[in-house]
Every structure is written in C-alpha cells, then in structure tokens.
N, C-alpha and C positions, 0 to 999 in steps of 0.2 A: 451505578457506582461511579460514572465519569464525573470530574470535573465541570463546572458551567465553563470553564476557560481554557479548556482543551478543544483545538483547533479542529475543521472539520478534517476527515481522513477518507479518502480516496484509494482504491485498489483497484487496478485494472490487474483482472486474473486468470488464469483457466481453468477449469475441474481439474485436470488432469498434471497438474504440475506442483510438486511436493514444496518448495521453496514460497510458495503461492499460501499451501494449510498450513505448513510451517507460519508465517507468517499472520496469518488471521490467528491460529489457534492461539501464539503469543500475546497479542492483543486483545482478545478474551480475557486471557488469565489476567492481563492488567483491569480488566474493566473498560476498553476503551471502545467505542464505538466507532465504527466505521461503516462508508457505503461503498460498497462490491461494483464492479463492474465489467462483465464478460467480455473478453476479448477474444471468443469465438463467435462472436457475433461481430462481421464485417463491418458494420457500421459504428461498433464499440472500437474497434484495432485499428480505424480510422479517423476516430476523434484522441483517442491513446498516442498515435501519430503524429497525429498534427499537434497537439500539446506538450508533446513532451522528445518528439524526433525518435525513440527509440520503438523498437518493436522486438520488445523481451517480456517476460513476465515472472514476478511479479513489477508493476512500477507501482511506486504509493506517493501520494502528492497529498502534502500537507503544509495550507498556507500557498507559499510562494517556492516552496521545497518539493523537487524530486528527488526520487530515491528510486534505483532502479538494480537489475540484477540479482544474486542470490540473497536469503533469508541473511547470511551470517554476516556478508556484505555491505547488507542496507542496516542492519540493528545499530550498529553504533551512533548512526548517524541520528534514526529514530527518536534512539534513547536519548539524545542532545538537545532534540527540537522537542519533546514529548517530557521531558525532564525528568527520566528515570534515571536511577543508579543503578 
C-alpha cells in the first residue's frame, strides 16, 4: 500500500524499547515500509554513530532527515517529511 514516492525509511532500534514499537507499529498502520536495523548489534550502534552522532533509540533517517528520541517527539516531524495529516 506505499506510495512509489515515499522516501526510503530507516530505523535504528532495539527489541527492547517501547518508543522504538511505538514507532514501527504507527508506520504499519500508515502503510509505510521501512528497513530495521539493530542497534544491539555493535556494529549496527556503530554505523548509527557515526551517521547520525547520537546514541539513543529510536533514530529514523529519512532522505537527508534525522529524527531521533521519543515516538511522540519524532511524529510531528515524520508526519511533515512523510506528508501525513
């Protein structure tokens, strides 16, 4: 159900962190596709790092756009780049 012109999405996340399913489960419900990627995996919390400087979770990078911090925190901005109401 996505869009061909919806930008690729990016999650660096951890099992374990509610802002993180929060976060995916909303973009579900839009339809939007995204690719995960574990930042309990040393090697993942290190390219997270070095792309984006922060070491929090959730980050989602889309485009040329970070978004980092809690679910409620990062939605608006989302919803702006991703063109939801």
């Amino acid at each position: 159900m996505t869009q061909a012109n919806t930008p690729h999405i990016l999650i660096y996340s951890t099992p374990a962190c509610p802002d993180c399913r929060a976060l995916k489960a909303w973009l579900s419900q839009h339809g939007i596709a995204f690719e995960e990627r574990d930042l309990t995996d040393p090697k993942i919390s290190a390219e997270a790092k070095s792309r984006t400087g922060v070491r929090v979770a959730p980050i989602t990078i889309i485009g040329n756009e970070v978004f980092y911090g809690t679910f409620a925190s990062q939605k608006p901005g989302l919803m702006k780049v991703l063109g939801l109401q």
